[in-house]
PDB file of N, CA, C and O in Angstrom:
ATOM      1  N   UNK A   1      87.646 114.974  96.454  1.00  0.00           N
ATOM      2  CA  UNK A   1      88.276 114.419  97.638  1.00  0.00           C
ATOM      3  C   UNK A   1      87.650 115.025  98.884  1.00  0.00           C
ATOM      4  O   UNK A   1      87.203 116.171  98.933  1.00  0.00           O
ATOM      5  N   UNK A   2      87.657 114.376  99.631  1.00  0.00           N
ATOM      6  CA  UNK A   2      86.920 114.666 101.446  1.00  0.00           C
ATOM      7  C   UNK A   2      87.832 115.120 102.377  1.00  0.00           C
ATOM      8  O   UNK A   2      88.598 114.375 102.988  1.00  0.00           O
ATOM      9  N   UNK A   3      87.771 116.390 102.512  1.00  0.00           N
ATOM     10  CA  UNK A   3      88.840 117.274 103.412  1.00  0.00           C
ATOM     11  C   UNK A   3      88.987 116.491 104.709  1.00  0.00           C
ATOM     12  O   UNK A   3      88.037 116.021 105.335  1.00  0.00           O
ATOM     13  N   UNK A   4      90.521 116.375 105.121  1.00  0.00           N
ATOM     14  CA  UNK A   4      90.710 115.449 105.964  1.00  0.00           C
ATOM     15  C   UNK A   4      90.966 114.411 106.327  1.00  0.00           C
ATOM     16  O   UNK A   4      91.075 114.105 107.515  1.00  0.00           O
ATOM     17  N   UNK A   5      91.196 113.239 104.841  1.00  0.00           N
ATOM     18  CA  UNK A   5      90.650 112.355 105.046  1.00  0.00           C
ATOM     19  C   UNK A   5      92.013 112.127 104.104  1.00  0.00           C
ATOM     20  O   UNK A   5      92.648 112.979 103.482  1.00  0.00           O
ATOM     21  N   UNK A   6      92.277 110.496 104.223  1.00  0.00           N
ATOM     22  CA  UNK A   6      93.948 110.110 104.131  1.00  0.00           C
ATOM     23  C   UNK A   6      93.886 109.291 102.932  1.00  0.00           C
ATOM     24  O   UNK A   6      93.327 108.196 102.867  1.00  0.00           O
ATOM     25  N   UNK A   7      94.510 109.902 101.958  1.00  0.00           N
ATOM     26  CA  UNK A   7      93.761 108.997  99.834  1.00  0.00           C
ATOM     27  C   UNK A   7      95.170 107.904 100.200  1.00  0.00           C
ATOM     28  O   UNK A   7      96.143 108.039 100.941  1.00  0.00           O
ATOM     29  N   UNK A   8      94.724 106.831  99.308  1.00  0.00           N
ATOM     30  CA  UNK A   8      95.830 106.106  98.954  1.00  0.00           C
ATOM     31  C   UNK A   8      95.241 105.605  97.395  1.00  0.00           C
ATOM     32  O   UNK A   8      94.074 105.527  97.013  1.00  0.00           O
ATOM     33  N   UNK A   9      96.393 105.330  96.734  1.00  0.00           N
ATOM     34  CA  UNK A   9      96.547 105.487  95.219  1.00  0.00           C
ATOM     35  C   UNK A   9      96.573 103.808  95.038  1.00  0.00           C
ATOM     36  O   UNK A   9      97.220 103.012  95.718  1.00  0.00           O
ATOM     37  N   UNK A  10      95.583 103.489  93.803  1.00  0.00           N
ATOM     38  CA  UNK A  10      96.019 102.087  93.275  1.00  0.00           C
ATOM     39  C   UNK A  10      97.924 101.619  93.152  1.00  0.00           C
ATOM     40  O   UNK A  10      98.881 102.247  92.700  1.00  0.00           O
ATOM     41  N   UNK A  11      97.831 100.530  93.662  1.00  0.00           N
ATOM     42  CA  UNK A  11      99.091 100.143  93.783  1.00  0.00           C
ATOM     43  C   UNK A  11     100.153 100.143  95.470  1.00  0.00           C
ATOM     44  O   UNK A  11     100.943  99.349  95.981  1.00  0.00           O
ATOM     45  N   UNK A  12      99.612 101.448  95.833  1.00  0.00           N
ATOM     46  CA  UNK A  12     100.374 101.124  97.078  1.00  0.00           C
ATOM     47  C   UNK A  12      99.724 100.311  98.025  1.00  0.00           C
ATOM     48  O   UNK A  12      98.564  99.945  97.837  1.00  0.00           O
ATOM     49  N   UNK A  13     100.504  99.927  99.243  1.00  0.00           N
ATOM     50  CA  UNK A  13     100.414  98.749  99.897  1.00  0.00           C
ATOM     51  C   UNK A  13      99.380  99.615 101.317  1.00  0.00           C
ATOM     52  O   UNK A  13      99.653 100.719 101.790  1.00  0.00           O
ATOM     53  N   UNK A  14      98.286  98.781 101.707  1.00  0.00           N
ATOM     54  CA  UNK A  14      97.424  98.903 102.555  1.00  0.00           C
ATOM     55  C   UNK A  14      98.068  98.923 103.706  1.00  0.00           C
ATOM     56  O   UNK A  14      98.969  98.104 103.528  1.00  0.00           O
ATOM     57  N   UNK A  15      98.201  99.451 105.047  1.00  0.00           N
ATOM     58  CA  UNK A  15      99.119  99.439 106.432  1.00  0.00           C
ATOM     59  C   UNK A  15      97.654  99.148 107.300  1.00  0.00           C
ATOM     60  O   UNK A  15      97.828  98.689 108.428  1.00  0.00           O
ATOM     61  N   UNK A  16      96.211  99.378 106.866  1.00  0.00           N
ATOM     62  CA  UNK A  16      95.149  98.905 108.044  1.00  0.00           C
ATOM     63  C   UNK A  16      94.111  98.247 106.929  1.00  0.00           C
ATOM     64  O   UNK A  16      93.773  98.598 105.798  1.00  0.00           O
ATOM     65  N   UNK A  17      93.837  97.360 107.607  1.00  0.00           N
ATOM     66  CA  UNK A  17      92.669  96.550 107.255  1.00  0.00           C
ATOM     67  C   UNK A  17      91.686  97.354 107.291  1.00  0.00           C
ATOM     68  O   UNK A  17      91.523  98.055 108.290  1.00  0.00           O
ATOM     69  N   UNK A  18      90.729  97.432 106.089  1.00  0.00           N
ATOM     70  CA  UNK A  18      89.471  98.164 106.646  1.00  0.00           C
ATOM     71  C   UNK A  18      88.469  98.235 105.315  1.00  0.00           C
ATOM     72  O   UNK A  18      88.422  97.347 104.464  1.00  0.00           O
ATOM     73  N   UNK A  19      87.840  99.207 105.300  1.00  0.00           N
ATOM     74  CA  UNK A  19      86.491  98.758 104.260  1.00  0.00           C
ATOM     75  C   UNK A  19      87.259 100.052 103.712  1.00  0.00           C
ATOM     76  O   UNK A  19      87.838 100.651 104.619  1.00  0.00           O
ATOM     77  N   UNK A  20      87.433 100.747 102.174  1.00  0.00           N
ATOM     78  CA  UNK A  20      87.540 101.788 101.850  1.00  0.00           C
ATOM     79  C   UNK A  20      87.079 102.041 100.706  1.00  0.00           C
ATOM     80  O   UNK A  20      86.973 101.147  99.866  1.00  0.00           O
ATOM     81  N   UNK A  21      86.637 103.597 100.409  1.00  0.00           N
ATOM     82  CA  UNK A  21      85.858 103.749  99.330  1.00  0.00           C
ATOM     83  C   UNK A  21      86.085 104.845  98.421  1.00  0.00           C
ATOM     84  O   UNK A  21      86.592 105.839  98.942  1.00  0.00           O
ATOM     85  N   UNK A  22      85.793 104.912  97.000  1.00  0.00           N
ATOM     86  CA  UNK A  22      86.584 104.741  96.058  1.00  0.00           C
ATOM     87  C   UNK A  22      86.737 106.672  95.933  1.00  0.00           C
ATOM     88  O   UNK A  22      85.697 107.325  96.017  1.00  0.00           O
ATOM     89  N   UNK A  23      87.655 107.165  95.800  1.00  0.00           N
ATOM     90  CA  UNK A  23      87.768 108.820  95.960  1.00  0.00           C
ATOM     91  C   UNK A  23      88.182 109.353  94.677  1.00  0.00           C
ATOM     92  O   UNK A  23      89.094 110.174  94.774  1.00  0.00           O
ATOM     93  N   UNK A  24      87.767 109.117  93.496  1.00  0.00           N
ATOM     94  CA  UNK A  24      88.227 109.886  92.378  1.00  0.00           C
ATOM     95  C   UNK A  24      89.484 108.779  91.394  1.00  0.00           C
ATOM     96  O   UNK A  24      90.116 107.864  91.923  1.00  0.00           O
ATOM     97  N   UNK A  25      89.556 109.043  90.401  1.00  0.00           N
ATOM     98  CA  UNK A  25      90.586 109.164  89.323  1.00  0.00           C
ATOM     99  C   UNK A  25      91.930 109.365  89.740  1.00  0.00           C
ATOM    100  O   UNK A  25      92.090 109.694  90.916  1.00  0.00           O
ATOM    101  N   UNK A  26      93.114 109.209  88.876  1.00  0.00           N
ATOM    102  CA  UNK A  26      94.444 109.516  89.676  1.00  0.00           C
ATOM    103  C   UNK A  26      94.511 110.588  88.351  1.00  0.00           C
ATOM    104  O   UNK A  26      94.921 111.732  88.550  1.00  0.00           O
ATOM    105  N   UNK A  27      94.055 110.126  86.886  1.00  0.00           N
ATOM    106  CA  UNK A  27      93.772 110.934  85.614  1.00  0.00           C
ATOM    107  C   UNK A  27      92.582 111.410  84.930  1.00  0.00           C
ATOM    108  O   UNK A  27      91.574 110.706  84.869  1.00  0.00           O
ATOM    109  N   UNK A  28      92.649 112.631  84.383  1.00  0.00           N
ATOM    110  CA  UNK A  28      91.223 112.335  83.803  1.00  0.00           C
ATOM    111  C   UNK A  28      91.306 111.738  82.760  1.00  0.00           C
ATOM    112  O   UNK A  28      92.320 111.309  82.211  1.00  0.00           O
ATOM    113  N   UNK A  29      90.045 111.672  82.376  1.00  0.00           N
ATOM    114  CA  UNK A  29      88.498 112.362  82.669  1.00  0.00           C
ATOM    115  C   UNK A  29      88.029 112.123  83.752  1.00  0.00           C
ATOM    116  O   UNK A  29      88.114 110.969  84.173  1.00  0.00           O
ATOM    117  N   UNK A  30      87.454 113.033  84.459  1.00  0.00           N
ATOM    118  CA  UNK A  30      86.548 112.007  85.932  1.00  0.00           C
ATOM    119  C   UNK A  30      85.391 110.882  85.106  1.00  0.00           C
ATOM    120  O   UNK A  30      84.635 110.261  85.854  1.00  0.00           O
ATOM    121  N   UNK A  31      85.294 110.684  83.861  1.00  0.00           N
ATOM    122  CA  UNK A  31      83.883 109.863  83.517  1.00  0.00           C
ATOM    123  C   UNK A  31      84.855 108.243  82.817  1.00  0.00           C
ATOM    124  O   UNK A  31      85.988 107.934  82.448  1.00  0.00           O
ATOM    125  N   UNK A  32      83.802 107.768  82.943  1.00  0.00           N
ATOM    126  CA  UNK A  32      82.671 107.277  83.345  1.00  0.00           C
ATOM    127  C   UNK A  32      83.027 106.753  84.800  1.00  0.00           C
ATOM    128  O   UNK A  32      84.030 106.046  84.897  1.00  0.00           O
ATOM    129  N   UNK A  33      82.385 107.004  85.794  1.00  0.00           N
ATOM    130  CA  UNK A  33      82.103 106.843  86.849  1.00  0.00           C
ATOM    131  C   UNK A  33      82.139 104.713  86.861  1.00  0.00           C
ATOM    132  O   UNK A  33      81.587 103.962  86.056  1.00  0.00           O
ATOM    133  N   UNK A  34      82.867 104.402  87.899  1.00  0.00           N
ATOM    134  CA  UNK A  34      82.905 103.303  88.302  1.00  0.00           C
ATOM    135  C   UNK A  34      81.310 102.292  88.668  1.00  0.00           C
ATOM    136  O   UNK A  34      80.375 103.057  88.909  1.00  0.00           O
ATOM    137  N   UNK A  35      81.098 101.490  88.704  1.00  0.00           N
ATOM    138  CA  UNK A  35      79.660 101.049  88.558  1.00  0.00           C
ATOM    139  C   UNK A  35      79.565 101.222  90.404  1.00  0.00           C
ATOM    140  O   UNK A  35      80.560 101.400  91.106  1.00  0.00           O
ATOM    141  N   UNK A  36      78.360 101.135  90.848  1.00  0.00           N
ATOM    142  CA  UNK A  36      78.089 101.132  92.347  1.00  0.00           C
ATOM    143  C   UNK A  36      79.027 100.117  93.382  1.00  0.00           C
ATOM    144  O   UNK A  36      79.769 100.219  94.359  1.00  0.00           O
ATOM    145  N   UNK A  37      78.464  99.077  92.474  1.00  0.00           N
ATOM    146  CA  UNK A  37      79.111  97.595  93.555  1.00  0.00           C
ATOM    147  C   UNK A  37      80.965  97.682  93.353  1.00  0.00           C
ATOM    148  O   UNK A  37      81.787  97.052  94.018  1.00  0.00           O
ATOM    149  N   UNK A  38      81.246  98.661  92.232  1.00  0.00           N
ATOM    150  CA  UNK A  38      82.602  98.754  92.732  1.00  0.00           C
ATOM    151  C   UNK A  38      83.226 100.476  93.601  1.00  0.00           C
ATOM    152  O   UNK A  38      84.331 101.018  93.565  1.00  0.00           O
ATOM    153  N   UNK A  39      82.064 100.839  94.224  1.00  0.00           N
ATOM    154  CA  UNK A  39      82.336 102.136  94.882  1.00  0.00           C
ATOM    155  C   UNK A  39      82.821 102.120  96.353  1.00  0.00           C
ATOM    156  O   UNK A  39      82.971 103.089  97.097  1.00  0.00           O
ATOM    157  N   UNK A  40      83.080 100.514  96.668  1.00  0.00           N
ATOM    158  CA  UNK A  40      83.834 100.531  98.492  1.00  0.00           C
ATOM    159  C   UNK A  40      84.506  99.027  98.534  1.00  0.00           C
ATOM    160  O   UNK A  40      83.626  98.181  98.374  1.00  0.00           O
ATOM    161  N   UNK A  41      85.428  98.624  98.653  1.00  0.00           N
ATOM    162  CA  UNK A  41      86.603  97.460  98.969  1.00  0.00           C
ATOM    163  C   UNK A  41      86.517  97.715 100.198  1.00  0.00           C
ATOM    164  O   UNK A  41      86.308  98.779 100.780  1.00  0.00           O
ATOM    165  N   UNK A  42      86.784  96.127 100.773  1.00  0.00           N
ATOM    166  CA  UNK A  42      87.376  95.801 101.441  1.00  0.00           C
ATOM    167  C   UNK A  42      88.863  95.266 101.400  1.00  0.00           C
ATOM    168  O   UNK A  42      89.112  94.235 100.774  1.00  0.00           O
ATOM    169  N   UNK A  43      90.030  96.092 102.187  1.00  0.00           N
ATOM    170  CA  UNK A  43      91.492  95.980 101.767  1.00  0.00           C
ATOM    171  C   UNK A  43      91.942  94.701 103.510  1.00  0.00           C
ATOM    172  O   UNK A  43      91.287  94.707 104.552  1.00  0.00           O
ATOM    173  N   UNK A  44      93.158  93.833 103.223  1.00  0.00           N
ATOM    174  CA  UNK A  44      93.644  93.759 104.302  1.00  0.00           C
ATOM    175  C   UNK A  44      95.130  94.376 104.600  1.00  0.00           C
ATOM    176  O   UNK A  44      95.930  94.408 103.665  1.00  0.00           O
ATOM    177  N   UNK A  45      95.382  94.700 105.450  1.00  0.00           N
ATOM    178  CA  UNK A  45      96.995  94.941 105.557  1.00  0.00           C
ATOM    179  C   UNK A  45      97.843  94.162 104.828  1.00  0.00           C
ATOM    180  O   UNK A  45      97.736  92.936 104.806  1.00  0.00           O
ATOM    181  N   UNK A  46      99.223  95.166 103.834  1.00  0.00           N
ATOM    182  CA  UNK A  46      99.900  94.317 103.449  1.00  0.00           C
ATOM    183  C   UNK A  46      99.484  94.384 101.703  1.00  0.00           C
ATOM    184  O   UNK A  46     100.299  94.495 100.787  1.00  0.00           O
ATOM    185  N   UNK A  47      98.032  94.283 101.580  1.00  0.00           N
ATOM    186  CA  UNK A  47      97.710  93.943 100.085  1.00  0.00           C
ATOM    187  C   UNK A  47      97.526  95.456  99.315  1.00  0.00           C
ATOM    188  O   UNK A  47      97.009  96.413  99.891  1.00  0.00           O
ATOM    189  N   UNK A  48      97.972  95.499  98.093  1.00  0.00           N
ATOM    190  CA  UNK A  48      97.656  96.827  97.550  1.00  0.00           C
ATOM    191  C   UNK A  48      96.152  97.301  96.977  1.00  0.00           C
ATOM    192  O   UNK A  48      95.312  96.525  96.520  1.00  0.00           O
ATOM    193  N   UNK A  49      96.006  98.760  97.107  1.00  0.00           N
ATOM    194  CA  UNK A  49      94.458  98.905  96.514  1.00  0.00           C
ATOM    195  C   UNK A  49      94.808  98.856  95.325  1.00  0.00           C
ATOM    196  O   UNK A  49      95.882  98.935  94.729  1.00  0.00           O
ATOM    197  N   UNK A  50      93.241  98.645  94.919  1.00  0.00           N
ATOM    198  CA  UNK A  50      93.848  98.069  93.513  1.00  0.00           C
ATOM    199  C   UNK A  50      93.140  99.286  92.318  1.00  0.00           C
ATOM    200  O   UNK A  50      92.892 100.434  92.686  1.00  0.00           O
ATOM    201  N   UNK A  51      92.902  98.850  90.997  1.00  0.00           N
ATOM    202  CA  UNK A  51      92.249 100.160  90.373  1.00  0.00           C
ATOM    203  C   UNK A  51      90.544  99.840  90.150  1.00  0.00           C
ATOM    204  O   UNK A  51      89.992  98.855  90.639  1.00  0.00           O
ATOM    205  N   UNK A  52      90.150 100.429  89.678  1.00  0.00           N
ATOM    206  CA  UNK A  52      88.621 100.146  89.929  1.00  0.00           C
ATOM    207  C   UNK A  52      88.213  99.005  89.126  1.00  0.00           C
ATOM    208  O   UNK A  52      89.206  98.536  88.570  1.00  0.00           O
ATOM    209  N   UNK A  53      87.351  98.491  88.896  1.00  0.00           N
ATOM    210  CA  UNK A  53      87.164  97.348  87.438  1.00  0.00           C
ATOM    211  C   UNK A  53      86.736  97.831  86.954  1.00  0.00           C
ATOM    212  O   UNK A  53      87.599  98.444  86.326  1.00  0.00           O
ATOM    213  N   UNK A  54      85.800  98.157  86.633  1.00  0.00           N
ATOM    214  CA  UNK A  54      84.458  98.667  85.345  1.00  0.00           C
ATOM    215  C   UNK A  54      84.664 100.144  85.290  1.00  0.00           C
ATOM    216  O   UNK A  54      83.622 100.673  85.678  1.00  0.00           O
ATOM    217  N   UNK A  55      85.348 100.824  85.049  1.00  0.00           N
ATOM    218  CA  UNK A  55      86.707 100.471  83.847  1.00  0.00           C
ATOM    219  C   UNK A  55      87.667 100.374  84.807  1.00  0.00           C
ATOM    220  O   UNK A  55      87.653 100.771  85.972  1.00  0.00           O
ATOM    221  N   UNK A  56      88.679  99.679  84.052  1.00  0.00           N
ATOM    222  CA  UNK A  56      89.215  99.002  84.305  1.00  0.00           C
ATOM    223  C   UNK A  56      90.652 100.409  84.751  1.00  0.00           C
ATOM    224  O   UNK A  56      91.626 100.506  84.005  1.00  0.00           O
ATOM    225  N   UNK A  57      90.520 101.253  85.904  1.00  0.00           N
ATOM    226  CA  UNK A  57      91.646 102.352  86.023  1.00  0.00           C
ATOM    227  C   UNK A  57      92.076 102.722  87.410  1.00  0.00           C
ATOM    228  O   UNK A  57      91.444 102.377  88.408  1.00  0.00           O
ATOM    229  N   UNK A  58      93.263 103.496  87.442  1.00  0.00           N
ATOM    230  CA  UNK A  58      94.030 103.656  88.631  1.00  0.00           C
ATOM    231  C   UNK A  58      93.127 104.700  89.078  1.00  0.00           C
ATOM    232  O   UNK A  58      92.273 105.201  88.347  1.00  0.00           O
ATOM    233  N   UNK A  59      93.349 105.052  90.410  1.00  0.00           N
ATOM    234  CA  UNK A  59      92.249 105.121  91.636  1.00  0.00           C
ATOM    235  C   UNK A  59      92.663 105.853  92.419  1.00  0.00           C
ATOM    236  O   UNK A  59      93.888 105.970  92.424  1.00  0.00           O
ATOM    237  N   UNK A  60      91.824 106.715  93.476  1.00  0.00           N
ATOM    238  CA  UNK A  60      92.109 107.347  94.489  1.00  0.00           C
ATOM    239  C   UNK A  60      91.109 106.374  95.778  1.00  0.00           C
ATOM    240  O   UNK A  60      89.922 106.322  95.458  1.00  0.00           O
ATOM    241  N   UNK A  61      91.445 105.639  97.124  1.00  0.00           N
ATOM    242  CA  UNK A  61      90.427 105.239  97.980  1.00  0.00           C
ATOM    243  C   UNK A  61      91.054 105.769  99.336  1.00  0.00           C
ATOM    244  O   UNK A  61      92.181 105.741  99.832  1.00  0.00           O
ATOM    245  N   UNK A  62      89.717 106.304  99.740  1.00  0.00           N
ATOM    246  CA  UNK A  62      89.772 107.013 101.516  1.00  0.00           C
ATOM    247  C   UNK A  62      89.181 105.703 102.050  1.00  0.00           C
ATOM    248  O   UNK A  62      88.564 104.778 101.521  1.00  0.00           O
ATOM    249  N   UNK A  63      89.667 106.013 103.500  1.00  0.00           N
ATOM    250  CA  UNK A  63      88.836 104.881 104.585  1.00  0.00           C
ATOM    251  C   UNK A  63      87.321 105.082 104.448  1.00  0.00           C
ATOM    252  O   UNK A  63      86.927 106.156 103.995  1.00  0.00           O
ATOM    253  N   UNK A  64      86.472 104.166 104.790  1.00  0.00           N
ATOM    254  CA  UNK A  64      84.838 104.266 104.684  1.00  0.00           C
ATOM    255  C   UNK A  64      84.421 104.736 106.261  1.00  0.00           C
ATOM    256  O   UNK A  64      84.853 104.331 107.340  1.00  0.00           O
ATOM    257  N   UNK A  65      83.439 105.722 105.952  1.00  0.00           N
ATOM    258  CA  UNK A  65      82.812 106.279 107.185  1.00  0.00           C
ATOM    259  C   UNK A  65      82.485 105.079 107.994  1.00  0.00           C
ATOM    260  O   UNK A  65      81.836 104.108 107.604  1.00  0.00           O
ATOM    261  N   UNK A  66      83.249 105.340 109.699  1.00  0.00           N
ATOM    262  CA  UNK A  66      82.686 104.322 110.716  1.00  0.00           C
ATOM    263  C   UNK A  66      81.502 104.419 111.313  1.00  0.00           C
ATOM    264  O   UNK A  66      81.213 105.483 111.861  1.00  0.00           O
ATOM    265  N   UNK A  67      80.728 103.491 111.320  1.00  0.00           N
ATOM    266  CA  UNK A  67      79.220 103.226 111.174  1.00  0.00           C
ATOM    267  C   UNK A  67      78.274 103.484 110.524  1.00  0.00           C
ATOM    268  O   UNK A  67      77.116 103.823 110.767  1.00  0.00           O
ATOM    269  N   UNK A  68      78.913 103.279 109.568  1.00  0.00           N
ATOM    270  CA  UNK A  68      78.182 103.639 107.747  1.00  0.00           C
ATOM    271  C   UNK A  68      78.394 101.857 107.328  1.00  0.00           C
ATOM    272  O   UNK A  68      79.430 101.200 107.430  1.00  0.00           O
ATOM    273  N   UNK A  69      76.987 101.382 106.823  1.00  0.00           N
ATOM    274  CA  UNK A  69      77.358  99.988 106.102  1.00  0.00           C
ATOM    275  C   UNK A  69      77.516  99.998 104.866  1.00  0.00           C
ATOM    276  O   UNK A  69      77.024 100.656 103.949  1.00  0.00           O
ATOM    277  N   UNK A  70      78.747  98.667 104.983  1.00  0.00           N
ATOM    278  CA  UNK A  70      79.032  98.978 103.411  1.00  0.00           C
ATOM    279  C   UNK A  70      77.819  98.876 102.777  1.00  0.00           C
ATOM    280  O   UNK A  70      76.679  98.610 103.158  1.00  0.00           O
ATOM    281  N   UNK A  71      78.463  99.223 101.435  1.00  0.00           N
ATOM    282  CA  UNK A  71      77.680 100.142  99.882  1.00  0.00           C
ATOM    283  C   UNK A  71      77.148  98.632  99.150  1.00  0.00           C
ATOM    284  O   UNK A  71      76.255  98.311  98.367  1.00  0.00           O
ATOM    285  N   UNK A  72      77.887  98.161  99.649  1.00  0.00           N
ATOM    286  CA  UNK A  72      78.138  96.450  98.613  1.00  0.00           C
ATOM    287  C   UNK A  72      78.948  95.527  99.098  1.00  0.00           C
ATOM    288  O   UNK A  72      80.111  95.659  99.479  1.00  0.00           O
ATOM    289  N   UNK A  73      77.948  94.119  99.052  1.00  0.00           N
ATOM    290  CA  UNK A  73      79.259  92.937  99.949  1.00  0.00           C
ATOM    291  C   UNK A  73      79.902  92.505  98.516  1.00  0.00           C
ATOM    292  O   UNK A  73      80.384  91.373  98.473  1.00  0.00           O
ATOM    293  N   UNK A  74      79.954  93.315  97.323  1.00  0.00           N
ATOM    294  CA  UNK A  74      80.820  92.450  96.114  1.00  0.00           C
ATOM    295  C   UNK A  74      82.153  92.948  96.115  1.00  0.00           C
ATOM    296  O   UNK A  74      83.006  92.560  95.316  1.00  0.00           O
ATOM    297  N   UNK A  75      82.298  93.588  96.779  1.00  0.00           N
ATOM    298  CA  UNK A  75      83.603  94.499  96.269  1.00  0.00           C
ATOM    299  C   UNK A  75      84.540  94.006  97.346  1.00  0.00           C
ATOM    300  O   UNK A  75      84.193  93.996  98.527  1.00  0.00           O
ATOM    301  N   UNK A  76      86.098  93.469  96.815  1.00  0.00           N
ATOM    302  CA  UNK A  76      86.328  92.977  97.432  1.00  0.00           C
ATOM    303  C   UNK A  76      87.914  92.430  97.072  1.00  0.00           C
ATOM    304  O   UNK A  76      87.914  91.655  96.116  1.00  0.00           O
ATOM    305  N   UNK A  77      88.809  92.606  97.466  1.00  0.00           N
ATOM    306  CA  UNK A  77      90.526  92.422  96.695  1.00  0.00           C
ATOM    307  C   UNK A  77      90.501  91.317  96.646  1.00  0.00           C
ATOM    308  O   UNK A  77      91.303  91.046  95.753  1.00  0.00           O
ATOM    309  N   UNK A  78      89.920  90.024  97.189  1.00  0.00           N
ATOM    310  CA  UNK A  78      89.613  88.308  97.421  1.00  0.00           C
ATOM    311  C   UNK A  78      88.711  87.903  95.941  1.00  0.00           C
ATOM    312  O   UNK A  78      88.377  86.739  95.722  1.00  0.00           O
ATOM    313  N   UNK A  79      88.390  89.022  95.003  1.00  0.00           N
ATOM    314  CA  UNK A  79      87.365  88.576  94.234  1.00  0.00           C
ATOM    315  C   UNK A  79      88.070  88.696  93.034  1.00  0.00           C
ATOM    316  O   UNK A  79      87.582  88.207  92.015  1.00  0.00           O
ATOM    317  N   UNK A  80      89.597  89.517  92.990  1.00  0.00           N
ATOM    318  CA  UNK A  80      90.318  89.444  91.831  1.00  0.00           C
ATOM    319  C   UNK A  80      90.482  90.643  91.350  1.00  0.00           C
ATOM    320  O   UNK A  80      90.622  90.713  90.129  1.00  0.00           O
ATOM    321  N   UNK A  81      90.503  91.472  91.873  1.00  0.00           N
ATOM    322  CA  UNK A  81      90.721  93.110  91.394  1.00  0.00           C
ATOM    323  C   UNK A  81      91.642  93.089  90.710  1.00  0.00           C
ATOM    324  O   UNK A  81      92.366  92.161  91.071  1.00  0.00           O
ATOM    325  N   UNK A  82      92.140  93.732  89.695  1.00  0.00           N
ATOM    326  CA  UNK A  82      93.494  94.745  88.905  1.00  0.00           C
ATOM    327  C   UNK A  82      93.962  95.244  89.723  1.00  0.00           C
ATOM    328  O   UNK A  82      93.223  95.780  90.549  1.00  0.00           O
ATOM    329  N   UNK A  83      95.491  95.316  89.905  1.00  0.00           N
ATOM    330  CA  UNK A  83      96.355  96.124  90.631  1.00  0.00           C
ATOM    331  C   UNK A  83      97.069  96.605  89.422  1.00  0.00           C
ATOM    332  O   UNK A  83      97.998  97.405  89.531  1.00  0.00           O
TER     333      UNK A  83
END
């Protein structure tokens, strides 16, 4: 986790729209690591983060560094994520 920085857990409900990216496991194992194109969502207010796909598990996501481009235009709660 990134000192400072505000986690929200698969399932709870998003309060800002924004690009966020993916901060760890809620359980272990930390492995296998999530594939790239699912390492940053875009969330809108209102909708919950969801858990990662590939595999398919509950999640830790921080906001994405501002003026950093996203990682990947696939990732995306509009594309059908698991909650």
């Amino acid at each position: 986790m990134r000192s400072g920085h505000q986690r929200f857990q698969s399932g709870e409900r998003c309060v800002e729209a924004g690009r966020y990216e993916f901060d760890g496991y809620v359980r272990d194992p930390p492995e296998p690591l999530p594939q790239l194109s699912d390492w940053e969502i875009r969330v809108e207010a209102g909708q919950m983060f969801p858990k990662t796909r590939h595999p398919n598990r509950p999640c830790y996501w921080t906001p994405a560094a501002a003026g950093i481009p996203p990682l990947s235009n696939a990732a995306s709660i509009a594309a059908g994520w698991a909650v």
